[in-house]
Residue frames as a rotation matrix with the C-alpha (Angstrom) as fourth column:
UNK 1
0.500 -0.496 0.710 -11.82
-0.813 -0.551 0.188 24.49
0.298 -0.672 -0.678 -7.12
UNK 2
-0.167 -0.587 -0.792 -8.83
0.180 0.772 -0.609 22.17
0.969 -0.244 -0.023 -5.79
UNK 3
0.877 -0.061 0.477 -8.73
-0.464 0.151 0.873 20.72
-0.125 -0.987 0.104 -2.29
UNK 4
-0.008 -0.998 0.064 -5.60
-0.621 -0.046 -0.783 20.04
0.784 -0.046 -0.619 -1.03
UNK 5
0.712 0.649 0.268 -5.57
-0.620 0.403 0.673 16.87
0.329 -0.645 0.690 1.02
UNK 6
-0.389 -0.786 0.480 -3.36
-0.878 0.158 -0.452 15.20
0.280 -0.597 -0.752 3.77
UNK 7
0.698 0.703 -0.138 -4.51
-0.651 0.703 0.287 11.48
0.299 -0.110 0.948 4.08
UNK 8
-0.241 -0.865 0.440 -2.09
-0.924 0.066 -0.377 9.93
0.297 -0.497 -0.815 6.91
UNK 9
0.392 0.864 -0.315 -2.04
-0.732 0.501 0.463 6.46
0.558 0.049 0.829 7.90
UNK 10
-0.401 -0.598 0.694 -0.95
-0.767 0.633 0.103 3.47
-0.501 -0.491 -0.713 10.45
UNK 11
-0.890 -0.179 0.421 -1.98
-0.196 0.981 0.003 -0.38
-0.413 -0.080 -0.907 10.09
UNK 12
-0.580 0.764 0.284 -5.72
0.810 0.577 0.103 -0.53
-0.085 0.290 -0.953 9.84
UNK 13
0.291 0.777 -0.559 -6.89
0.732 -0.557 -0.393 3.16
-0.617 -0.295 -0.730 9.85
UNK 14
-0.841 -0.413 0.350 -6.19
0.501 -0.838 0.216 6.62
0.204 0.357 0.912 7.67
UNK 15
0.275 0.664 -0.695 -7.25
0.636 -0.668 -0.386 10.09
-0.720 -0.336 -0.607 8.59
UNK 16
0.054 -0.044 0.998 -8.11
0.861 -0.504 -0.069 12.48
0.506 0.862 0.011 5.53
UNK 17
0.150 0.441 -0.885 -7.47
0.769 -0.614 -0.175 15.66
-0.621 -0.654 -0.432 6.58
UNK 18
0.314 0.435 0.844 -8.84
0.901 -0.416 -0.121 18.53
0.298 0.798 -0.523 4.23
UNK 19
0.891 0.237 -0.388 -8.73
0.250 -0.968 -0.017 22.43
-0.380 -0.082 -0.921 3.89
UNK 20
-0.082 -0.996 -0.024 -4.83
0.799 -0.080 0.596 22.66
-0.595 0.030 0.803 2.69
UNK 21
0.627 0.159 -0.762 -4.24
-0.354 -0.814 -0.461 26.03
-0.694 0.559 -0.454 0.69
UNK 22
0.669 -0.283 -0.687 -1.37
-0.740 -0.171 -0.650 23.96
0.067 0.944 -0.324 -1.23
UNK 23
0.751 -0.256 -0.609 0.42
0.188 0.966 -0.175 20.54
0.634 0.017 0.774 -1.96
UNK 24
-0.106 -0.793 -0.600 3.35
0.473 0.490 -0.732 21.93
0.875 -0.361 0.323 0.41
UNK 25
-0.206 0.675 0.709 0.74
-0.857 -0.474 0.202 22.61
0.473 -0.566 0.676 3.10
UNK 26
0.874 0.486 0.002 -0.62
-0.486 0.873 -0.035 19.18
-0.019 0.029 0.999 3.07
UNK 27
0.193 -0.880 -0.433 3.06
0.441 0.472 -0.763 17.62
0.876 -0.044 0.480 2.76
UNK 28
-0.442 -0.286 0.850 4.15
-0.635 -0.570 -0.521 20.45
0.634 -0.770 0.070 6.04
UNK 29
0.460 0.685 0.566 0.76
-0.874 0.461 0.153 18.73
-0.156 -0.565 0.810 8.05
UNK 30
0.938 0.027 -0.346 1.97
-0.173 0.901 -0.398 15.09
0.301 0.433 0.850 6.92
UNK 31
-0.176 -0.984 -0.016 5.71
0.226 -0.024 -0.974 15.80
0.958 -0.175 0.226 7.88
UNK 32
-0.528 -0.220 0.820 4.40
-0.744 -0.347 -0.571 16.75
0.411 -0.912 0.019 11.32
UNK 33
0.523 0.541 0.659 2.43
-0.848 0.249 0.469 13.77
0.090 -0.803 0.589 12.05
UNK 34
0.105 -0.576 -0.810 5.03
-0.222 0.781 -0.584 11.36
0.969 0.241 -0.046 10.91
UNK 35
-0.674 -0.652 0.347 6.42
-0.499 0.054 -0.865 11.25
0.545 -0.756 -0.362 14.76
UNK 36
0.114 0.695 0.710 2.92
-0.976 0.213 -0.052 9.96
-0.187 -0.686 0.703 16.28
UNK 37
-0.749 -0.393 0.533 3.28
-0.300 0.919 0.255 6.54
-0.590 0.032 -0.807 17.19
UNK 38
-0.064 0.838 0.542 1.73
0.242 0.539 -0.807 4.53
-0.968 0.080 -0.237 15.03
UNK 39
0.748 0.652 -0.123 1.54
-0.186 0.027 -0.982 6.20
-0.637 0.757 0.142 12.09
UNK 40
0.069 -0.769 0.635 3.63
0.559 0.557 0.614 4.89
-0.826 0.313 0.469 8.72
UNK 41
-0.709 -0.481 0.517 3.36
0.697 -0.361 0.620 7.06
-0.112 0.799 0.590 6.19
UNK 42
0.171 0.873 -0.456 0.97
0.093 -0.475 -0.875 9.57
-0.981 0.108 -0.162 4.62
UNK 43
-0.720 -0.269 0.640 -0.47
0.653 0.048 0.756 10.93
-0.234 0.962 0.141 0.66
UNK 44
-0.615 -0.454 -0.645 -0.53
0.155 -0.871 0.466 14.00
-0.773 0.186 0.606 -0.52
UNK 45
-0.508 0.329 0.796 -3.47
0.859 0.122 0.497 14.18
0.066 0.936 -0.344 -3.32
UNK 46
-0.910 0.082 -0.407 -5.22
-0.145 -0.981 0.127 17.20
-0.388 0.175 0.905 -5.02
UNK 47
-0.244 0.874 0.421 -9.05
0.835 0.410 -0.367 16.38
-0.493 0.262 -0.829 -5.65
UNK 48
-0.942 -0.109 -0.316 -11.07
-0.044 -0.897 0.440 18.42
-0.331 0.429 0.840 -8.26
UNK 49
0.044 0.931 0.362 -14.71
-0.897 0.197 -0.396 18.29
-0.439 -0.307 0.844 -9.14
UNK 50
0.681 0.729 0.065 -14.53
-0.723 0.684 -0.100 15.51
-0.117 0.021 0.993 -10.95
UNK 51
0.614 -0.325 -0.719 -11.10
0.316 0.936 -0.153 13.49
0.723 -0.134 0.678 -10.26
UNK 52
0.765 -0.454 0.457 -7.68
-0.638 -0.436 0.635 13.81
-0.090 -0.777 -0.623 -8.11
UNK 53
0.580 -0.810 0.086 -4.42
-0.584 -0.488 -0.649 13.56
0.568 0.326 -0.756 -8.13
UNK 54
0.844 -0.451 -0.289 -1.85
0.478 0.392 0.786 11.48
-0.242 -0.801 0.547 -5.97
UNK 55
0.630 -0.775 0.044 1.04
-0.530 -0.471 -0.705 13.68
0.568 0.421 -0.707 -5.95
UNK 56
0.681 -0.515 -0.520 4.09
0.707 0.648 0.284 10.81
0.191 -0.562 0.805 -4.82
UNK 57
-0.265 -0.885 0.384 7.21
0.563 -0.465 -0.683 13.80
0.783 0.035 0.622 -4.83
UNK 58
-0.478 -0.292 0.828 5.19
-0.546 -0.640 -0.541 15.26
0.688 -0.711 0.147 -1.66
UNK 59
0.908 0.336 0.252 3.95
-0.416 0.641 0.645 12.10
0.055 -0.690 0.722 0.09
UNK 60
-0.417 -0.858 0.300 5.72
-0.906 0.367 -0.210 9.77
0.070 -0.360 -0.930 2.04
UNK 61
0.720 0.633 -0.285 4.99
-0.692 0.685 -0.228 6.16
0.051 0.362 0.931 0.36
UNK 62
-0.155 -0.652 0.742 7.11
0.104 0.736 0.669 2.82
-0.982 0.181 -0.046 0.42
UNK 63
-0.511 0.224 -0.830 4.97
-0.859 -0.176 0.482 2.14
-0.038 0.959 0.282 -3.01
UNK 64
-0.919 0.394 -0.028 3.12
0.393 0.906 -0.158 -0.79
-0.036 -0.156 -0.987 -1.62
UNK 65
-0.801 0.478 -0.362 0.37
-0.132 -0.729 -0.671 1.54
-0.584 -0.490 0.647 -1.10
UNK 66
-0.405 0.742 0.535 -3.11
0.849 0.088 0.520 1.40
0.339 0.665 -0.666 -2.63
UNK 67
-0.841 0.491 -0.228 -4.55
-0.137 -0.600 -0.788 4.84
-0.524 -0.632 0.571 -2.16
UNK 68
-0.480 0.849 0.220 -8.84
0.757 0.274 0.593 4.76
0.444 0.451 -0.774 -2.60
UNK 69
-0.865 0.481 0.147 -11.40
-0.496 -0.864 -0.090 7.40
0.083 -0.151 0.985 -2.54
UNK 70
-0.335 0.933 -0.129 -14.83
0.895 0.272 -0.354 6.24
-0.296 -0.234 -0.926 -0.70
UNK 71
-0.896 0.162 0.414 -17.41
-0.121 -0.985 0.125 8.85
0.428 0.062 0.902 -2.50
UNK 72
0.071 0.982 -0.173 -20.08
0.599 0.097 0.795 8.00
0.797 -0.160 -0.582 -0.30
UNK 73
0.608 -0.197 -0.769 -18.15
0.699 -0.326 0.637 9.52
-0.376 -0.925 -0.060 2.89
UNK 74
0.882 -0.030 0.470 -15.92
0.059 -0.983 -0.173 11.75
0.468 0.180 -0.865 0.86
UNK 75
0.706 -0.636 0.313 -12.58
-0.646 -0.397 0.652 10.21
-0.291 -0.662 -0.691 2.14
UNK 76
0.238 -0.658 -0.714 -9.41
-0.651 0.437 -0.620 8.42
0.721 0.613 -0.324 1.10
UNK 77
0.986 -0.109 0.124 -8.29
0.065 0.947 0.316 4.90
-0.152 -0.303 0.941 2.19
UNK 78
-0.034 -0.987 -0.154 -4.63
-0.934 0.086 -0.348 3.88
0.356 0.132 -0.925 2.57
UNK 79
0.929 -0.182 0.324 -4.02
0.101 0.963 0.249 -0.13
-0.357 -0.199 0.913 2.53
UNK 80
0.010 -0.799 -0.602 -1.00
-0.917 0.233 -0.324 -2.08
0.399 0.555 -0.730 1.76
């Protein structure tokens, strides 16, 4: 089964949020937190049992971006 994930970030922090029904779900959710201060961008990735996906044509990335998956917690990292 795909998850459909919305992994927004500011400076030193990213929230993964999960449950999307489809990559322009997760891009919708990502296009609405753009406006909170603070945050700078978000990515847009499709996880499956056993890899996942950055999809860049519905995130919003400079391309400095490193995106990482922590599988001990089951969430994604944004740095640059």
């Amino acid at each position: 089964m795909t998850d459909f994930i919305c992994a927004y970030f500011g400076r030193d922090w990213t929230i993964t949020a999960r449950g999307f029904g489809s990559l322009k779900q997760a891009e919708k959710h990502g296009l609405y937190m753009m406006p909170t201060a603070g945050v700078f961008g978000f990515a847009v990735i499709a996880e499956h049992e056993d890899d996942w996906v950055l999809y860049d044509q519905f995130s919003m990335l400079s391309g400095k971006e490193t995106v990482t998956q922590d599988k001990l917690n089951n969430t994604f990292a944004v740095s640059f």
